[in-house]
LUMRO-879899 format. One record per residue (C-alpha): y, z, x; residue number from 1; residue in three letters. Coordinates in nm, 3 decimals. Each point is the difference from the previous one (the first is absolute). Example, Ala and Ser with C-alpha at 12.3 -4.5 7.8 and 13.67 -1.06 7.14 Angstrom:
! LUMRO-879899
<r <-0.450; 0.780; 1.230>; 1; 'ALA'>
<r <0.344; -0.066; 0.137>; 2; 'SER'>
***
This chain:
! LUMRO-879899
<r <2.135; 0.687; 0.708>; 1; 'UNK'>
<r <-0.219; 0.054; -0.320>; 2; 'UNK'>
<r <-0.289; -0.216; 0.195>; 3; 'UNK'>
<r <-0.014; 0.260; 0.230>; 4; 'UNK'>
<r <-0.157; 0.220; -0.266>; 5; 'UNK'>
<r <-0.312; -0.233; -0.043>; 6; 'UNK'>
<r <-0.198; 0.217; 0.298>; 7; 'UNK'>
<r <0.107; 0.290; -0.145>; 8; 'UNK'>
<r <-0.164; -0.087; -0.293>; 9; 'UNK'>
<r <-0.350; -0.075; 0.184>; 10; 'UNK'>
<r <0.025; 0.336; 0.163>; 11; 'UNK'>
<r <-0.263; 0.148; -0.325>; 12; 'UNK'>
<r <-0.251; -0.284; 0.110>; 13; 'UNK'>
<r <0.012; 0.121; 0.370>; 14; 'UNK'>
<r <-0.038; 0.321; -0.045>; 15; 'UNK'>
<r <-0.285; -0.075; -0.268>; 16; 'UNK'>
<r <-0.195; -0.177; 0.283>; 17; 'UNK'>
<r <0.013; 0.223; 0.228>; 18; 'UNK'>
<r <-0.061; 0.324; -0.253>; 19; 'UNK'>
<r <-0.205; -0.082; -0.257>; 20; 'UNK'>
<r <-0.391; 0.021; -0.011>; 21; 'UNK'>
<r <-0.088; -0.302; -0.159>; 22; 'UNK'>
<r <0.214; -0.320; 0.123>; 23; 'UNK'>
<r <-0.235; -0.253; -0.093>; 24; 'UNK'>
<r <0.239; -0.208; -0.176>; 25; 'UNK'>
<r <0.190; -0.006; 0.303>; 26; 'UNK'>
<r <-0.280; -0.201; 0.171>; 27; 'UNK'>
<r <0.143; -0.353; -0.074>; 28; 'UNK'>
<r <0.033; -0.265; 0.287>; 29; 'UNK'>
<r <0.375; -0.031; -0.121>; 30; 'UNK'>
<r <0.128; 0.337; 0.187>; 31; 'UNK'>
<r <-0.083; -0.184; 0.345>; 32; 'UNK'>
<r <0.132; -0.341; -0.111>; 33; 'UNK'>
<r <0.336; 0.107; -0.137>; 34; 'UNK'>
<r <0.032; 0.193; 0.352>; 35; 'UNK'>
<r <-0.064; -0.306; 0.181>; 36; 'UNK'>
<r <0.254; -0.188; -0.263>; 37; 'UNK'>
<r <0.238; 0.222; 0.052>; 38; 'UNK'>
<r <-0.012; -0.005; 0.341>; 39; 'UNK'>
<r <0.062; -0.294; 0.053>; 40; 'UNK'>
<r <0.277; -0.009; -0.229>; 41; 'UNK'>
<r <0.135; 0.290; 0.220>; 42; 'UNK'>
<r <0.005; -0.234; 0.293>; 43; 'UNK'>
<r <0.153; -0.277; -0.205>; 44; 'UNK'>
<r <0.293; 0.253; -0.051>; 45; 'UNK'>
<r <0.050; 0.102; 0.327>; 46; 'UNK'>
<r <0.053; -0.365; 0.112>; 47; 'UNK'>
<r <0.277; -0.050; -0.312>; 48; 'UNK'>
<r <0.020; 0.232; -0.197>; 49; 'UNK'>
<r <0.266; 0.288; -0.005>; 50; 'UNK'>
<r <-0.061; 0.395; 0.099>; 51; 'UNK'>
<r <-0.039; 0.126; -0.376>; 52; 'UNK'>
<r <-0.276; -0.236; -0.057>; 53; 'UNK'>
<r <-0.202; 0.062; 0.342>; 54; 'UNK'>
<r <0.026; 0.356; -0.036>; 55; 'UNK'>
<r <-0.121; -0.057; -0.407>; 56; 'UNK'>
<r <-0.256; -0.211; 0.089>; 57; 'UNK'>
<r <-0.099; 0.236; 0.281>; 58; 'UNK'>
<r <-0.038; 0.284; -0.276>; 59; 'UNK'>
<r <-0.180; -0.207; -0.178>; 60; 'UNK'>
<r <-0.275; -0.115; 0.273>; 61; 'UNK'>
<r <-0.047; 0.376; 0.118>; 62; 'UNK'>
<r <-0.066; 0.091; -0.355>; 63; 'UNK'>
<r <-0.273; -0.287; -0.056>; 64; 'UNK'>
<r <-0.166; 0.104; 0.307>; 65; 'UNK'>
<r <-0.016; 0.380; -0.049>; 66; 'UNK'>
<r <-0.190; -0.069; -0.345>; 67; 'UNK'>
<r <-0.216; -0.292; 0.180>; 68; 'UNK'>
<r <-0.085; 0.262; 0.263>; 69; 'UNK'>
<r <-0.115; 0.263; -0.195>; 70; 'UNK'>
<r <-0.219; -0.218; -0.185>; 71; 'UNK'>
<r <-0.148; -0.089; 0.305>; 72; 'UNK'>
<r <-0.051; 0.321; 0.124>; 73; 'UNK'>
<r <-0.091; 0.215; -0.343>; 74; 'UNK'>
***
């Protein structure tokens, strides 16, 4: 269960890219290709993996893609 509080802990970087006025050390290749990692990890998990780690992994994706999109956007 305590793995479950990693996204929680990304939360401040969100809300930082979406918020703040300067994100320029947001804009790093690495948002969009630990999305796509993730992903695909994602779909590794839904082929064996159990509920608690799709739904982590899940979290985790959706998280890695809000901060990718608002650095593409702002």
């Amino acid at each position: 269960m305590i793995t479950f509080l990693g996204p929680l802990t990304f939360v401040p970087t969100v809300w930082n890219a979406w918020t703040l006025e300067n994100i320029d050390a947001l804009r790093v290749l690495t948002w969009w290709q630990m999305t796509v990692i993730n992903l695909i990890m994602f779909f590794t998990l839904c082929h064996v993996g159990s509920w608690q780690l799709r739904l982590l992994t899940l979290v985790w994706v959706i998280m890695m893609s809000l901060v990718a999109l608002a650095v593409f956007v702002r």
